[in-house]
C-alpha positions in Angstrom: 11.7 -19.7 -16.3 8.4 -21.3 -15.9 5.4 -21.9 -18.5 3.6 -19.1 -17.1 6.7 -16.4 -16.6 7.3 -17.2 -20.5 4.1 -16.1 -21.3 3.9 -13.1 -18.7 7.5 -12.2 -20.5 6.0 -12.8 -24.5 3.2 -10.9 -23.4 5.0 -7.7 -22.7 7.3 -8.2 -25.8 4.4 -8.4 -27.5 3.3 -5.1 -26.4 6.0 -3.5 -26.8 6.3 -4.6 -31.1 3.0 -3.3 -31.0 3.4 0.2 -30.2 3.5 0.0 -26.3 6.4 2.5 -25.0 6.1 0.5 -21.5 4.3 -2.5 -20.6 3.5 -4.6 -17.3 2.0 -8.2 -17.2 0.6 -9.7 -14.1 -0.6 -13.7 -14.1 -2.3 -15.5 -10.9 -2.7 -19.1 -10.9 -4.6 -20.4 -8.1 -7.2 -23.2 -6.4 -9.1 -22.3 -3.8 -11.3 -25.4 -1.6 -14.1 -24.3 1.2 -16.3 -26.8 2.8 -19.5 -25.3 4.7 -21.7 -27.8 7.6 -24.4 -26.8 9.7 -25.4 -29.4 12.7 -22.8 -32.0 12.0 -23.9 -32.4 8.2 -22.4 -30.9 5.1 -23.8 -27.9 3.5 -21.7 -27.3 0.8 -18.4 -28.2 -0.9 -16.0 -26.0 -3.3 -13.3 -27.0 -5.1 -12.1 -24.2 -7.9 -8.8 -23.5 -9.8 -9.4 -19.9 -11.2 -6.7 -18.6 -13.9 -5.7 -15.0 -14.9 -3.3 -12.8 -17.2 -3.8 -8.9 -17.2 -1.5 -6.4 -18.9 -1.3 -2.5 -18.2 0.0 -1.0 -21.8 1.6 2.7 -21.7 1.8 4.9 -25.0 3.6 7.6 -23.8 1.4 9.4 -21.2 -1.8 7.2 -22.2 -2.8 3.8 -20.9 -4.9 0.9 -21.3 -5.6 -2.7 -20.2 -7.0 -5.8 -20.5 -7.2 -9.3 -19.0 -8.0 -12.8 -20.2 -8.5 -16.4 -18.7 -7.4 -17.5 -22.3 -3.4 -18.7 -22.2 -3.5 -19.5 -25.7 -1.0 -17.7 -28.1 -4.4 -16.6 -29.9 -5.9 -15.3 -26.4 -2.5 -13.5 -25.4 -2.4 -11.9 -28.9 -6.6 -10.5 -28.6 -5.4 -9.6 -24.9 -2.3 -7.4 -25.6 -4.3 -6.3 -28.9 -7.1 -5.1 -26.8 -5.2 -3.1 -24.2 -3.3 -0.9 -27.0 -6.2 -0.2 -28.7 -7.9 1.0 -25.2 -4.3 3.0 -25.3 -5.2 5.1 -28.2 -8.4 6.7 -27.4 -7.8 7.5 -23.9 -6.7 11.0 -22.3 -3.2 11.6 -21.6 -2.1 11.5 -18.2 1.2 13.6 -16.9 1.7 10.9 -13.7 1.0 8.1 -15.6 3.9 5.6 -15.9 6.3 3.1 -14.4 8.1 3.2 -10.8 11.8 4.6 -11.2 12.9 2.1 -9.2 12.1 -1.8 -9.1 12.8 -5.0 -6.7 12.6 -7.7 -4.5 12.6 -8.3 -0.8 15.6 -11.2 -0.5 14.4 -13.0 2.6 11.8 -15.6 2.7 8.9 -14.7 4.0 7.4 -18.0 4.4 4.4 -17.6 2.0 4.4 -21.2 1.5 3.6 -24.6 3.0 3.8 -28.0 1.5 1.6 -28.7 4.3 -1.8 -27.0 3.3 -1.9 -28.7 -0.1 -1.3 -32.2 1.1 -4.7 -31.6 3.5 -6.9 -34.0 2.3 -10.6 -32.9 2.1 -11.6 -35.4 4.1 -9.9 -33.7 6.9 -11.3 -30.9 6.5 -14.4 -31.6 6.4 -14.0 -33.4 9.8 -11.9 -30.4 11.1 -15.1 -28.3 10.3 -17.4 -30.5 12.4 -15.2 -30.8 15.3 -15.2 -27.4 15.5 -19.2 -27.0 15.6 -19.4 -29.9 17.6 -17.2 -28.2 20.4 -19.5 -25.1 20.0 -22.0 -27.4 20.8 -21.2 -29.1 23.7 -19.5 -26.1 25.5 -22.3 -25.4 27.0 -26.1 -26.1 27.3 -27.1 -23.1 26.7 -25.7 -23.4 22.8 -28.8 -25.3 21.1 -28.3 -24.0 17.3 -25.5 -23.3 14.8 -25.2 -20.7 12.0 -22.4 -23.4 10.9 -18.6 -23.7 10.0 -16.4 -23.6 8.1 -12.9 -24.6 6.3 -11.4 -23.1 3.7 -8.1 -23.1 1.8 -6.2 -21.3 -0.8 -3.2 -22.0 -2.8 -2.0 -19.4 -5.5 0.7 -18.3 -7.5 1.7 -14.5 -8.7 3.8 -13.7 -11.6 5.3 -9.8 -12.8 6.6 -9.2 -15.1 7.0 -5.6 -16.9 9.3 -3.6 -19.8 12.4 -2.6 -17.1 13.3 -5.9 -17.1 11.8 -6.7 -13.9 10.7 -10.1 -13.2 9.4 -11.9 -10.2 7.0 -14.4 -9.0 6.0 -15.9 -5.6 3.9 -18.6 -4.2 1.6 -18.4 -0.9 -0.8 -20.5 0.7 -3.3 -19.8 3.7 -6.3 -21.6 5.8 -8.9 -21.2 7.9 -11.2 -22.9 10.1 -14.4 -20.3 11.4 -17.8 -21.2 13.5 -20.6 -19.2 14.1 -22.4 -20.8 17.3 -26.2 -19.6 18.2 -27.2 -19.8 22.3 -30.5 -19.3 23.7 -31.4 -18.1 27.3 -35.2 -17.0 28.5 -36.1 -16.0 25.2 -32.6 -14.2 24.6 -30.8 -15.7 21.2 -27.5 -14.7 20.2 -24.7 -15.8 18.1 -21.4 -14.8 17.4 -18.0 -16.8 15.9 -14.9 -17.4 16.4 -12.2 -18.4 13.5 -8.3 -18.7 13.1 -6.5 -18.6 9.9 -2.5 -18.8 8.7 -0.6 -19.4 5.9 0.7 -23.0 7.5 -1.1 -25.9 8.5 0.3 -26.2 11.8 -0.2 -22.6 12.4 -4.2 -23.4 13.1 -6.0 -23.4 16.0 -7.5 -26.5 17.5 -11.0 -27.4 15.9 -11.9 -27.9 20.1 -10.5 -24.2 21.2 -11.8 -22.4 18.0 -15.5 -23.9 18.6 -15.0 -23.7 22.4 -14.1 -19.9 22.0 -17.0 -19.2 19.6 -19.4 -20.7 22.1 -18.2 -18.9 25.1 -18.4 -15.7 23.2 -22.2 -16.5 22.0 -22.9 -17.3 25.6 -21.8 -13.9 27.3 -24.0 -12.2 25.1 -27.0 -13.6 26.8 -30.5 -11.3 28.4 -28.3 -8.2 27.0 -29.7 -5.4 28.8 -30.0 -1.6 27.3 -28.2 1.4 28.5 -28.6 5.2 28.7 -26.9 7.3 26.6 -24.2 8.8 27.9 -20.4 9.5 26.9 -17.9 7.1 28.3 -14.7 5.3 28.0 -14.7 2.7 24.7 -12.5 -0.5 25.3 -12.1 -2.3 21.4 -11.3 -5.6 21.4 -8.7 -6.6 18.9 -11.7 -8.0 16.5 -13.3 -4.5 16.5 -9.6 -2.4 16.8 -9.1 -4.1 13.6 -12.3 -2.6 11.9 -11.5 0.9 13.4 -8.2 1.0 12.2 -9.1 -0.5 8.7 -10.6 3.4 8.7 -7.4 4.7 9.2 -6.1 2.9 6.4 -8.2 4.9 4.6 -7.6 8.1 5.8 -3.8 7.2 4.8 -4.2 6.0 1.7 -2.2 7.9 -0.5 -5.4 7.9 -3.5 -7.3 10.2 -0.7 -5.0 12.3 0.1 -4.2 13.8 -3.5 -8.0 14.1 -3.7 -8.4 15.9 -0.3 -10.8 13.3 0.8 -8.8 12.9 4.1 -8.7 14.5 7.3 -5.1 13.9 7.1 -4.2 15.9 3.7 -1.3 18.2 4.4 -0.4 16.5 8.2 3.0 14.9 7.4 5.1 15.9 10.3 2.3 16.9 12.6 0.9 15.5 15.9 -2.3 13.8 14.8 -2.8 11.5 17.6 -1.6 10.4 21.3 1.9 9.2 21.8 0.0 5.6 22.8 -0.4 5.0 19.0 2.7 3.8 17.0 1.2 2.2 13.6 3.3 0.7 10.9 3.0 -0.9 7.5 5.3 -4.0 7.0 5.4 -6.3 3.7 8.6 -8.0 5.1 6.9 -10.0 8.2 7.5 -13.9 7.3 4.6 -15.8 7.9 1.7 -13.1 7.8 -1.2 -12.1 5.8 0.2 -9.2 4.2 3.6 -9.9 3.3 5.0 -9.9 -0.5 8.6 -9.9 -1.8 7.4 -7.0 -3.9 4.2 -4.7 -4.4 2.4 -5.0 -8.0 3.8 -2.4 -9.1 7.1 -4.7 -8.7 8.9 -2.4 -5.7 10.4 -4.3 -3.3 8.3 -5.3 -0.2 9.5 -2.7 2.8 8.7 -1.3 6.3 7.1 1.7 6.5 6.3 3.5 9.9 3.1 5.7 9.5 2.3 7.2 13.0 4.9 7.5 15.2 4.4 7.8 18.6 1.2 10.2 17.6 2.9 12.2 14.6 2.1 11.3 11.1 5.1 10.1 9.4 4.0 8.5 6.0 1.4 8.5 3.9 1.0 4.9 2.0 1.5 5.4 -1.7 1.7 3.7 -4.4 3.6 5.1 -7.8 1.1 7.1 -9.1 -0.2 8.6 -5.6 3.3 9.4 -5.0 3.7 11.5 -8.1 0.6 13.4 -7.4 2.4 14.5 -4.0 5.5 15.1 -5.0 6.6 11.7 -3.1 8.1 8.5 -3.5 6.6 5.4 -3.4 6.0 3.6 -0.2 5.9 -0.2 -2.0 2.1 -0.4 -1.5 0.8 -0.8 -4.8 -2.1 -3.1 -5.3 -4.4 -4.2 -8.4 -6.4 -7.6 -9.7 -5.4 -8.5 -12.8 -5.6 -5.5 -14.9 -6.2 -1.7 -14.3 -4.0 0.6 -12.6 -3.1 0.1 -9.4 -4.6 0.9 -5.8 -3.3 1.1 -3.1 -3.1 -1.5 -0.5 -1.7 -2.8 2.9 1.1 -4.9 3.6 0.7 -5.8 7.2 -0.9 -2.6 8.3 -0.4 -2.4 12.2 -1.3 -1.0 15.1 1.8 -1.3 17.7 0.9 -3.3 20.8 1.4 -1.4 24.6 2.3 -3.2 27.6 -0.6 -3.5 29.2 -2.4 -6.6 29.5 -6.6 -6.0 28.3 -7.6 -7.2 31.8 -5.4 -4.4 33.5 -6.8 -1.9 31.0 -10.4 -2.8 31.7 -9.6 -2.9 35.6 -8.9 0.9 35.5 -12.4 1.7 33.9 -15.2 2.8 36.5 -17.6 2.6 33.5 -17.6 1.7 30.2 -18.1 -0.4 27.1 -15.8 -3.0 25.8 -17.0 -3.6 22.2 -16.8 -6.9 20.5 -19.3 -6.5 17.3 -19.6 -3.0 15.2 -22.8 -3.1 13.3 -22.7 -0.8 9.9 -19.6 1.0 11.1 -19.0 4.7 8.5 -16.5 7.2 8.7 -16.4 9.8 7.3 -12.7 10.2 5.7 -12.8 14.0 4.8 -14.2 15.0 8.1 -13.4 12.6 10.4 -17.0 11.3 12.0 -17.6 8.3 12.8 -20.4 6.2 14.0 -21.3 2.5 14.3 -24.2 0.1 15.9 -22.5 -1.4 18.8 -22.7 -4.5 21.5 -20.4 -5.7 24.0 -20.4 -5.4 27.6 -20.8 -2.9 30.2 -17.3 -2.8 32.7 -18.1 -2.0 35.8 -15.8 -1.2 38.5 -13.5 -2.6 36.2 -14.4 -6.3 35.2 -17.6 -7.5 32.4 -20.3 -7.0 34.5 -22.9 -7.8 31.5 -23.8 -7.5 28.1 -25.4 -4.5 25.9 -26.8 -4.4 22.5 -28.9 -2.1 20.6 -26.5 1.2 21.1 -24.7 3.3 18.9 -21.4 4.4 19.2 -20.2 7.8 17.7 -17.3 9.9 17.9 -14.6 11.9 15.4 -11.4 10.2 14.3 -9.5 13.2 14.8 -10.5 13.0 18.4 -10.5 9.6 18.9 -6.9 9.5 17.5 -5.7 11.9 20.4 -7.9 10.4 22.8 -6.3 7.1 22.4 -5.1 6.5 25.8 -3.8 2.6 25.8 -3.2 0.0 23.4 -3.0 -3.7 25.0 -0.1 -6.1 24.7 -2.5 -8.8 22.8 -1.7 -8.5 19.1 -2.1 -11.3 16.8 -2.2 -11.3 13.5 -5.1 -13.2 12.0 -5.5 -11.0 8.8 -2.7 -8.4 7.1 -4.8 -5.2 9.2 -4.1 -6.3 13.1 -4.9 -4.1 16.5 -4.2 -5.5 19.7 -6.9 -3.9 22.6 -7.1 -0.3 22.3 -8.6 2.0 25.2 -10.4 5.4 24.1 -10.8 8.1 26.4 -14.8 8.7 25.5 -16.8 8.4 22.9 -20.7 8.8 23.0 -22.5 6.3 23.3 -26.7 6.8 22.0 -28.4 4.1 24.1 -32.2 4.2 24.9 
C-alpha cells in the first residue's frame, strides 16, 4: 500500500470511530505544466503540483463532507472531524448511501505513459512554436496569431471507502493547440486546430496541427451572409461533439429524476433515427474517458444508450439510480468531496459508413458547420439554438463560407431527423461524434 492509500484508508477508519456508519475517501495527486507563445515568443509558463483528500461521511440516512490540501495527521483529523459534524445537522435522505455493489475493470486501459513525464520543457516549448510557425507559413494570407499552446498533466487517483473497496490508478495526457488569425480584403478570421492523447507518441505533428489550424482560418475568408431559410445541417465532428454533449445532458440520470429531460419516462421507446447508435464506454484503453472504476468505486463498464434510435439506458450514478428504481450504470463522478454527479466515460456517438465527402456530395444546399457560437438547449423541452458559421455546400462540395447566422431546431426532432453519421470518429476528448447529417434545421440568416 502506498503513503497516500494509508492515509485514504486511516481516513475512513477514522470516520468510522467517530460515529460514521459508512465512509468514502477520495485523494488526487497531480502536476499539471502548460506553456503559452504568441509570434514565436513565450507568453507564459506553468508548472503546478496541486494535492487533495475529500471524504463523504454517512450517519445513517445523513451525510456530510469535507476536503483538505493538509496530509498531516492533524489536517486528516480537522478533515474527517469536519465532515461528521456537517453529518449531524443535515436532513435525512432515504437514497442516500453506498453502491450495493463495488469493483474494478481488470484490463489495462493504458492511462499511463512513462513517456509524457520524461518531456522535457524545453521541448515543449519548441513543440509549441513549431506549431505557430507552420500556421504561419502555410499560407500568406495567415499574418497574425492568437498563439499556442502545450500543455500536460500527470495525476494520480486513490478510493478508498468502508466496504472494503480499495483502488487507485494513474493517467497521463497532452496536448499541443494553435489558434492561427488570416486576413483577406479587410476580412479577419481565426480559428484552431489542437490534438491531445494520453501518450506522447499519440500527438500530432507540431507541422500538421499548425498546418491544419491555418487552412481552417483561411477558408473562412470574405464570409458572405445568407437568407434564412430551413435546410440540411452537416456537423463536423468538432461541432457533433458539442451537440451531443447536449444529449448527455438530456441522459443524465440527475435530470431525469427531476423531469428536467425530454427523455423522462422514454426507456424502451423510439426517440431517434435508426442512423444513431450512442454508447458510453469506461473500458476503451487509451482514451479520455476511461477509468478502472467510477468514483463511486463501480467497476468501469459499457453501457449502450441509444440503440439504433431507441433509448436503451439512462446514465446513472448510485443515487440517480435509486431515485428510478434502477441500477447503477458505473458513471459516478465528483471532485474531491460532495456527492457525486454524474459523468461520462467515453460518451459516443457510433460512426456510419459514409465517408463526410460522400455525405456532403448528396446535399443540393446546405450548411456544414464548423464553429457554434453560444449554443442552449433546452433539456425539458428540447429547443435548441446556436450562432453558427461554416460553409455553404452547393451542389454538393464547400462552395464558400457563412457567418453571422443562427441555427435552431428541437432535439426531439433533430434526433429523428438524423439521417447519416460519417465514418470519421476520433477521439480527441471522452465526448466524440464523427460527421453527422441532419435532415433540416432552420437556419435565421439576414
Amino acid at each position: 500500500m502506498t503513503h497516500l492509500e494509508q492515509i485514504a484508508a486511516d481516513a475512513v477508519q477514522r470516520a468510522l470511530k467517530g460515529g460514521a456508519t459508512d465512509a468514502e475517501c477520495t485523494i488526487s495527486d497531480g502536476a499539471e505544466f502548460e506553456v503559452n507563445v504568441r509570434m514565436r515568443e513565450v507568453e507564459s509558463l506553468k508548472e503546478a503540483g496541486s494535492r487533495g483528500a475529500g471524504i463523504r461521511v454517512l450517519a445513517g440516512q445523513r451525510t456530510g463532507s469535507s476536503y483538505t490540501s493538509d496530509f498531516s495527521k492533524q489536517g486528516i483529523e480537522k478533515m474527517v472531524g469536519a465532515a461528521l459534524d456537517l453529518a449531524k445537522i443535515t436532513s435525512e435522505d432515504p437514497h442516500a448511501g453506498m453502491p450495493e455493489e463495488f469493483g474494478k475493470f481488470e484490463g489495462d486501459l493504458k492511462l499511463y505513459d512513462d513517456a509524457v513525464a520524461a518531456i522535457e520543457t524545453e521541448w515543449k516549448i519548441a513543440r509549441a512554436i513549431e506549431a505557430e510557425s507552420s500556421a504561419l507559413s502555410t499560407d500568406p494570407r495567415v499574418t497574425n496569431s492568437k498563439g499556442a499552446s502545450f500543455e500536460s498533466h500527470l495525476g494520480t487517483r486513490i478510493f478508498a471507502n468502508s466496504r472494503g473497496f480499495a483502488g487507485s490508478y494513474r493517467a497521463s495526457s497532452c496536448g499541443l493547440a494553435v489558434q492561427p488569425v488570416a486576413t483577406q480584403n479587410g476580412s479577419t478570421e481565426r480559428d484552431y486546430w489542437y490534438t491531445s492523447s494520453r501518450t506522447a507518441a499519440g500527438l500530432e505533428s507540431a507541422e500538421s496541427v499548425g498546418r491544419k489550424a491555418a487552412e481552417r482560418a483561411v477558408r473562412r475568408l470574405n464570409p458572405r451572409k445568407i437568407a434564412t431559410q430551413k435546410a440540411p445541417i452537416v456537423f463536423e465532428p468538432r461541432t457533433a461533439r458539442a451537440l451531443l454533449g447536449e444529449l448527455f445532458d438530456a441522459v443524465n440520470g440527475s435530470a431525469i429524476y427531476r423531469h428536467a429531460s425530454f427523455l423522462t419516462g422514454k426507456l424502451g421507446e423510439k426517440i431517434a433515427s435508426e442512423e444513431l447508435t450512442v454508447i458510453d464506454d469506461a473500458t476503451m484503453p487509451g482514451l479520455f474517458g476511461s477509468s478502472p472504476f467510477d468514483d463511486e468505486g463501480v467497476a468501469g463498464r459499457r453501457t449502450v444508450v441509444i440503440d439504433r434510435g431507441v433509448l436503451k439506458s439512462y446514465l446513472l450514478n448510485t443515487y440517480a439510480a435509486r431515485k428510478l428504481g434502477l441500477k447503477t450504470t458505473g458513471n459516478a463522478s465528483r471532485g474531491l468531496s460532495g456527492n457525486a454527479g454524474v459523468g461520462p466515460g467515453n460518451f459516443y456517438l457510433e460512426a456510419g459508413s459514409k465517408t463526410p465527402e460522400a455525405i456532403i456530395r448528396g446535399i443540393r444546399g446546405g450548411l456544414y458547420v464548423t464553429e457554434l457560437i453560444g449554443a442552449s438547449a433546452n433539456t425539458v423541452t428540447g429547443d435548441y439554438s446556436a450562432g453558427a458559421a461554416g460553409l455553404w455546400i452547393e451542389n454538393g462540395e464547400l462552395a464558400y463560407p457563412v457567418s453571422e447566422i443562427t441555427i435552431a431546431g428541437n432535439l426531439k426532432q433533430m434526433l429523428l431527423d438524423l439521417e447519416r453519421a460519417g465514418s470519421d470518429l476520433e477521439f480527441r476528448s471522452s465526448v466524440a461524434a464523427p460527421t453527422i447529417l441532419i435532415r433540416e434545421m432552420t437556419i435565421s440568416g439576414h
